[in-house]
N, C-alpha and C positions, 0 to 999 in steps of 0.2 A: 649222599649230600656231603659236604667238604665237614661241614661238622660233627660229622659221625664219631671222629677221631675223640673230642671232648665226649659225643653220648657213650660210648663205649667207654671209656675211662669210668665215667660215672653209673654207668650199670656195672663196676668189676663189684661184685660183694662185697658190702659192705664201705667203698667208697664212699658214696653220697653219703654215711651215716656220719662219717667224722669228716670229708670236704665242707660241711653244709654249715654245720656248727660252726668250725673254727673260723669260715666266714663270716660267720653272724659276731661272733666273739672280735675277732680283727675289726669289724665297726669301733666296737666299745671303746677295743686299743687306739684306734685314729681318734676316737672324739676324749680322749683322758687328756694329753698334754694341754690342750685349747681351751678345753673344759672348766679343769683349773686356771689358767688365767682371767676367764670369764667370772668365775666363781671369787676368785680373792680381788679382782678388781671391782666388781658389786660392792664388795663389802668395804674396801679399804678407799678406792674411790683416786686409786693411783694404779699408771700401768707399771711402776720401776718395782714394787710390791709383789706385782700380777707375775714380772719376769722373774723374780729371782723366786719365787715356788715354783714356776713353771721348766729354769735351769737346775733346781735343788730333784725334779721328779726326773728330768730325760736324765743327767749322770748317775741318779742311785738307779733308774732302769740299766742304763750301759753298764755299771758294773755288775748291776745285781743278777741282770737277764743269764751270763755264760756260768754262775754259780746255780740257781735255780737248775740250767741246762743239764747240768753236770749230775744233779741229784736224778733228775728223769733218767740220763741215760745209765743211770750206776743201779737204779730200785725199779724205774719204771714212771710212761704216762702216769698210769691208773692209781698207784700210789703216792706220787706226787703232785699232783693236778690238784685233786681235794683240797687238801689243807694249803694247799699254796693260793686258791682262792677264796679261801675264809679268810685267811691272812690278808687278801686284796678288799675284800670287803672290811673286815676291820679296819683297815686303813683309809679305807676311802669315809669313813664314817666318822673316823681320827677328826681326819682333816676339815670338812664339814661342819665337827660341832665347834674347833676349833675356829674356824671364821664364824660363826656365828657371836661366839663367846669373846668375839675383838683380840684374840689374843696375842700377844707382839709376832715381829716380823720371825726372830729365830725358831719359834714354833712352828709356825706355818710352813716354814721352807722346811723343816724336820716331818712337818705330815705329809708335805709334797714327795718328802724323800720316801716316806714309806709308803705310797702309793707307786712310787715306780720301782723300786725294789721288789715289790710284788706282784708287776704286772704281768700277767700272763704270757708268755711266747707262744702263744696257740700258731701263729704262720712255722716257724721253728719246727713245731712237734706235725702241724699237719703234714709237711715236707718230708720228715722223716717218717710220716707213715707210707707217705708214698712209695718213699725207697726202698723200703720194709716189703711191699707189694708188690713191685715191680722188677726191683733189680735181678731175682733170680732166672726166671720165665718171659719178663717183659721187659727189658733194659731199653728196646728200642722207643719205647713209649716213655722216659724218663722225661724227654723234652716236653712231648706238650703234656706233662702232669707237672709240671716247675712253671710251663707258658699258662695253668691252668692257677696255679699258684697266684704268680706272678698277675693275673687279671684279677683273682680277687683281692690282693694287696693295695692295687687302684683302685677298685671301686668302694672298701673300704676307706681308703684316703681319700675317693671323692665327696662318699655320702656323708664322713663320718664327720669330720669339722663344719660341713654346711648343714648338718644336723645340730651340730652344739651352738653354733652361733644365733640359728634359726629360734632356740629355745632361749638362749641369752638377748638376741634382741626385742623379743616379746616379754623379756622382764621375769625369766624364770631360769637364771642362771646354777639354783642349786641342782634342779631336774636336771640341766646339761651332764652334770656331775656324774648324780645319780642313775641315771641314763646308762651313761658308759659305762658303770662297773656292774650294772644287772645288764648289760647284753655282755660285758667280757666274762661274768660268770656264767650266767645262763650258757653261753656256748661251749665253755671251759668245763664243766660240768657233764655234759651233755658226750661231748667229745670225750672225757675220761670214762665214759660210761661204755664207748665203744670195746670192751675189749680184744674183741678178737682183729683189730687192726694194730693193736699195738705193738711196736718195736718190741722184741726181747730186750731183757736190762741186760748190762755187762755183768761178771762175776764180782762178786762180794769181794772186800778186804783190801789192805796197804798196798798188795801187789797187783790190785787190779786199778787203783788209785794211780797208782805210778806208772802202770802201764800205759792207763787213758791219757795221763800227761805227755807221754815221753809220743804218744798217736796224734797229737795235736801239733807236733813240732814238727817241719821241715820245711822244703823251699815252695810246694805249692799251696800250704796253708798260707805261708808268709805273702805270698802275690797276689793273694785271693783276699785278704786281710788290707793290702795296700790299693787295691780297685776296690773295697768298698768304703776304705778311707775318703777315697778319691770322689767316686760317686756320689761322698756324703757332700762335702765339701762342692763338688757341683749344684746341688738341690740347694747348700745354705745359702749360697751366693744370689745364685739366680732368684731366689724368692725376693728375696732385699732390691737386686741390682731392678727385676720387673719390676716393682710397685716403686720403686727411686722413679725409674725410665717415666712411668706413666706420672705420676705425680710434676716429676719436672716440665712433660708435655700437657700440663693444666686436663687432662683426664683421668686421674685417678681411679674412676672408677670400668677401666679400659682394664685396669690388671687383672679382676677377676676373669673380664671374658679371654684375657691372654693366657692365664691357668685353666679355662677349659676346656681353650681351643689345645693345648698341648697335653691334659690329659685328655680327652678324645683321641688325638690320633695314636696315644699313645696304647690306650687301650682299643684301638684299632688294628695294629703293629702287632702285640700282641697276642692277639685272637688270631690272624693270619699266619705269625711265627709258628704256632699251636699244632695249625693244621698243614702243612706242608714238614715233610722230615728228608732235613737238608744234608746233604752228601758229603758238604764240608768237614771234615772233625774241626771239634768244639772249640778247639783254641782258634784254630782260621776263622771261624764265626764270630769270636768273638774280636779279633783283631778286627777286622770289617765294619762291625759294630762302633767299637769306640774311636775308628779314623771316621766313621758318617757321625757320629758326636762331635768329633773334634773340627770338623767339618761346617756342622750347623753353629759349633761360637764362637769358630771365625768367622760368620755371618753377623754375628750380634752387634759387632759397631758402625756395621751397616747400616741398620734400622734406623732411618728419619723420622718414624711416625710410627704409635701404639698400632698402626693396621700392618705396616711391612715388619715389624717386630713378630705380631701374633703370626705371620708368614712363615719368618723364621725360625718360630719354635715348633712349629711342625716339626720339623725335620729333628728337633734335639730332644721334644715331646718323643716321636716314634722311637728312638734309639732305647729307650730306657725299658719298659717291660719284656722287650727279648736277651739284654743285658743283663737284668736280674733273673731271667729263667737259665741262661748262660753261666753265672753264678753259681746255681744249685746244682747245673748240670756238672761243674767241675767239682763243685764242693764233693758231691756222692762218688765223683769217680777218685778221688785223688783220697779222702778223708776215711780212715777206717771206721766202718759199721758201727762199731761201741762207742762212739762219740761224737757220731754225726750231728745232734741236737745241742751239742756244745758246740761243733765247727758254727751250724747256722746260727747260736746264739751271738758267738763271738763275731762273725761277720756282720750283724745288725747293730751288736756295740759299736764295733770299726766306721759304721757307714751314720749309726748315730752323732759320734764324738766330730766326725769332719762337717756333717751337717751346723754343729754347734758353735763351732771354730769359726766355719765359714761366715756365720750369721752374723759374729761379731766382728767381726775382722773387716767384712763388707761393710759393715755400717760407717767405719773408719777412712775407707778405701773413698768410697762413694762419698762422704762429705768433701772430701781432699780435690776427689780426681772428677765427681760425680759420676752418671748409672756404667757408663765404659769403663770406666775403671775397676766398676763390680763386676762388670763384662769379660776385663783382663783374668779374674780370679778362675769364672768357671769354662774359659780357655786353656788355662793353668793347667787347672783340677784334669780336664778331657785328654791333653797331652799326655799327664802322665800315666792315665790310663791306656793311652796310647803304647808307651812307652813297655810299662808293665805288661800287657797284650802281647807283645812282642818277647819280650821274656819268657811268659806264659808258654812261647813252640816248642819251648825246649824242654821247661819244667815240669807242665803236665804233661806232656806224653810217656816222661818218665814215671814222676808220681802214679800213676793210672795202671801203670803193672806192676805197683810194689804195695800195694794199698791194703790188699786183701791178706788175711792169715794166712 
C-alpha cells in the first residue's frame, strides 16, 4: 500500500516514541498564541489589550526559540527539555494569575513575553531526531520523514486554534490557556524521556561555541532564512487579505470554510509528497513549488466571489506542506549536524517575524487599496520565493558537499 512508506518510518525503533509526543505537544504550541488572546480579552474586555500580549509572546518566542535551540544542541534534548518546560509552566501560571489580578497592560505583555520565550520547539527537536536516525543508513527516507513532519505541523495548526477558540467560546477562556501548556508539556516531557533517539550534543566550551556560530553562517543558511521570511510573510498576509475578501463580500463567515478548504488540500499535498520519492534534486523541487505558489496569487485578484476564491486557494493551500518538508530537507543537507536544531529554530523565528510584519502591514495595505491589495503582498512574498529558489541551484548543491566534518 502507497502508505507503507509513513508505516515503516513509524515502526523504525523507537520513532513513534518521540514522533507521537511532539505531536501531541505541537497542539499545545498552535493553541498558546490565540489562547492568550482569548484569555486577556476575557478579562480586559478589549481586543487592542488581547493584541499587544499576543505580539509581546510570538517576538520573545522568535528570539527566545534559536537561543533555547542552541542550549539543546550544545548539552542535549534530555537535559534541556526539563527545565525549559517547568520554566513554560511557570510562565504560563505568571500570566494567568496575572490577568486574574487586573494587572496593567505592561505586565501582562511581560507574562506573554515569558510564555513565548519558553515555548517549547518540540517540531525543531522532533526534526532533528529524524536526521539523527536517518541520515546515516536512510538519507533517502529524509523526505517523507520532513513530509511526515510537516503533516503534523497542519493538523496541529488545524486542531489547535479551533480547539482554543472552541473552549473560549463556551466561556472557559482560562482552560484554553491552560490547555495548551499541559498538552505542550505533557509531550515535551514525554519526548525528553525518549532517550535513545536523542541527537548527540556538540562538544563543551568557547570553542565549540564559536565553532557552532561560525556553522550557522554562509549562503545556504542565508536563502533558506530568506524563504521562510518570505513564507512567513505569505501566511500574514493572506489570513488578513481572506477574511478582508470575505467580510467586504458580506460572507464573513465563508473565511473559515476558505481556511479549510486550503488547509485540506494542503494536508492532502502533503501526504502524497510523503509517499512518492521524486527524482528531481531538492532545489528543482523546490523551485517548481514556489512558481505553482507564485502561480496560485496570481490567481487571487481573479476571485469574484468567496466560492472562486476558496478555488484558488487550493492551489496555494497544496504548495505549502511539500515547501516546508523541502525546507528541512535542505536545512539537514546544507547545515552541519551540531546545530541543526538551531538552524530549525532560526528558520521558524525567520518565517515567525514575516508572518508578524505581514499581518500588520496588510491591515494598512487592505484599508487603502482593500483585500487586492492584501493580495498584492502575498504575490510579493511568492516571487521572491520564487526568486530565492532560483538562487538556491547554485547555492545548495554547493553547500551540500561542504557541510559535513
Amino acid at each position: 500500500m502507497p502508505s507503507a512508506n509513513y508505516r515503516s518510518l513509524l515502526r523504525t525503533p523507537g520513532a513513534a516514541a518521540f514522533f507521537l509526543p511532539a505531536s501531541l505537544g505541537r497542539v499545545g504550541v498552535a493553541m498558546t498564541g490565540l489562547g492568550i488572546v482569548w484569555l486577556v480579552r476575557s478579562h480586559t474586555g478589549t481586543f487592542a489589550a488581547a493584541g499587544l500580549v499576543g505580539a509581546g509572546c510570538a517576538v520573545a518566542e522568535a528570539l527566545g526559540a534559536p537561543q533555547l535551540a542552541r542550549l539543546v544542541d550544545r548539552f542535549g534534548q534530555t537535559r534541556i527539555l526539563p527545565p525549559a518546560l517547568l520554566a513554560h509552566a511557570l510562565s504560563v501560571a505568571v500570566l494567568v494569575s496575572l490577568v486574574a489580578a487586573d494587572a496593567s497592560d505592561a505586565f501582562l505583555v511581560l507574562g506573554g513575553a515569558l510564555v513565548g520565550a519558553t515555548l517549547p520547539q518540540l517540531g525543531a527537536m522532533s526534526a532533528a531526531r529524524w536526521a539523527a536516525m536517518l541520515r546515516t543508513t536512510r538519507a533517502a527516507e529524509l523526505p517523507t520523514a520532513f513530509a511526515l513532519e510537516s503533516l503534523s505541523n497542519a493538523v496541529g495548526y488545524l486542531l489547535g486554534p479551533t480547539m482554543v477558540s472552541a473552549l473560549a467560546a463556551a466561556g472557559h477562556p482560562v482552560a484554553g490557556t491552560v490547555s495548551a501548556a499541559t498538552l505542550s508539556v505533557t509531550g515535551g516531557l514525554i519526548l525528553a524521556a525518549q532517550r535513545g533517539s536523542a541527537p548527540s550534543p556538540e562538544d563543551h566550551g568557547e570553542r565549540a561555541a564559536r565553532k557552532s556560530r561560525t556553522l550557522l553562517c554562509g549562503g545556504g543558511i542565508g536563502v533558506l532564512m530568506g524563504l521562510n521570511l518570505a513564507i512567513g510573510v505569505f501566511f500574514g498576509a493572506m489570513q488578513v487579505s481572506v477574511t478582508a475578501f470575505a467580510v467586504e463580500h458580506g460572507e464573513p463567515d465563508s473565511a473559515a470554510v476558505i481556511f479549510a478548504v486550503s488547509n485540506c488540500s494542503g494536508l492532502l499535498a502533503g501526504w502524497l509528497y510523503g509517499l512518492r520519492r521524486c527524482r528531481a534534486a531538492p532545489p528543482v523541487q523546490l523551485l517548481v513549488a514556489t512558481g505553482a505558489l507564485l502561480l496560485g496569487t496570481l490567481l487571487l485578484p481573479t476571485a469574484g466571489s468567496p466560492f472562486t476564491l476558496g478555488a484558488v486557494v487550493v492551489l496555494t493551500g497544496a504548495t505549502i506542506p511539500p515547501l516546508l518538508a523541502l525546507f528541512s530537507v535542505l536545512t539537514e543537507s546544507t547545515v552541519h549536524p551540531t546545530v541543526l536544531t538551531q538552524a530549525f529554530a532560526w528558520l521558524g523565528s525567520a518565517g515567525a517575524a514575516g508572518s508578524a510584519a505581514a499581518a500588520a502591514v496588510s491591515g494598512r495595505v487592505i484599508d487603502s487599496l482593500g483585500p487586492h491589495g492584501g493580495f498584492t503582498i502575498t504575490t510579493t512574498a511568492a516571487a521572491a520565493m520564487t526568486v530565492l529558489s532560483l538562487a538556491g541551484l547554485r547555492v545548495f548543491g554547493f553547500s551540500a558537499q561542504s557541510r559535513r566534518p
